[in-house]
C-alpha positions as CSV (number, residue, x, y, z in Angstrom):
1,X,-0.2,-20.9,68.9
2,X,2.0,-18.9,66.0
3,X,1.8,-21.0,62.8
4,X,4.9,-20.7,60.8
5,X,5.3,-22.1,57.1
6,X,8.8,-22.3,55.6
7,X,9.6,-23.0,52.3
8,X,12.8,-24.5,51.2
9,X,14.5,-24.0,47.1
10,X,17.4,-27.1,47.0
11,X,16.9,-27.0,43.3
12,X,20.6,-26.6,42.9
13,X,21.2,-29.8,45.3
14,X,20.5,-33.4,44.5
15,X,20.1,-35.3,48.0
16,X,18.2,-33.1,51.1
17,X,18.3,-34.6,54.5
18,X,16.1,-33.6,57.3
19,X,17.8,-34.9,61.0
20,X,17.6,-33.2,64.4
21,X,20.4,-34.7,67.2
22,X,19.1,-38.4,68.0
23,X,18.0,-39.2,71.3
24,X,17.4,-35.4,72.2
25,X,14.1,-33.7,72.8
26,X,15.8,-30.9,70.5
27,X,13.3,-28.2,69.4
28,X,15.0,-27.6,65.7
29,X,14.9,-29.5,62.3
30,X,18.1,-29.4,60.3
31,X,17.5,-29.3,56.6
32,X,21.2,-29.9,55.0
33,X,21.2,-30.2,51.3
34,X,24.3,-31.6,49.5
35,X,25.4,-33.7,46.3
36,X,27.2,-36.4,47.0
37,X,26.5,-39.3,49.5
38,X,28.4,-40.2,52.7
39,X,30.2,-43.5,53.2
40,X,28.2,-46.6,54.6
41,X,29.2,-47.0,58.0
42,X,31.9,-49.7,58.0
43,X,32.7,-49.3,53.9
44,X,34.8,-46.2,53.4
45,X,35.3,-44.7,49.2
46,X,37.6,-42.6,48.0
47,X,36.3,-39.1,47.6
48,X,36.4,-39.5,43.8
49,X,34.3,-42.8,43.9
50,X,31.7,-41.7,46.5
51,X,28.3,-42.4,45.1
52,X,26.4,-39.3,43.6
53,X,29.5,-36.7,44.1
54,X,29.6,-33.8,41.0
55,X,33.1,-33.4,39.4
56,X,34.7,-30.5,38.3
57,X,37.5,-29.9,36.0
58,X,40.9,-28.7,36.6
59,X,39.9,-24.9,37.1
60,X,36.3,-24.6,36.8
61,X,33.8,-23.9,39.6
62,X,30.4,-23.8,40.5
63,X,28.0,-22.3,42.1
64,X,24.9,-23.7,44.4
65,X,22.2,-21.7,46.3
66,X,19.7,-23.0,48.4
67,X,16.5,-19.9,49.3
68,X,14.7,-20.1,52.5
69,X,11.6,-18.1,52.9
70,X,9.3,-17.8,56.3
71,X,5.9,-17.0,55.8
């Protein structure tokens, strides 16, 4: 068997989830790093109120990375 380490730089990125499609015998891990939290089922926010999202002003921008490396 082929042992395969991977290392994952989210630095830029406040919340990481790891999922993979539920109820599935699915041979892949998603890793999906984002700022800014999804509604609670049931309780929608406005997309300026969600809980953890970054603001920008009127014009500026940002930039995120995330680096994934196989060893």
């Amino acid at each position: 068997m082929t042992s395969i380490q991977v290392a994952v730089n989210v630095s830029d990125f406040d919340h990481v989830t790891l999922w993979t499609k539920e109820g599935a015998d699915a041979p892949f891990l998603c890793i999906e790093p984002f700022n800014g939290l999804p509604d609670v089922y049931g309780d929608l926010v406005e997309l300026g109120d969600k809980e953890g999202n970054q603001h920008l002003g009127v014009g500026d921008s940002k930039t995120y990375q995330c680096a994934i490396n196989l060893r």
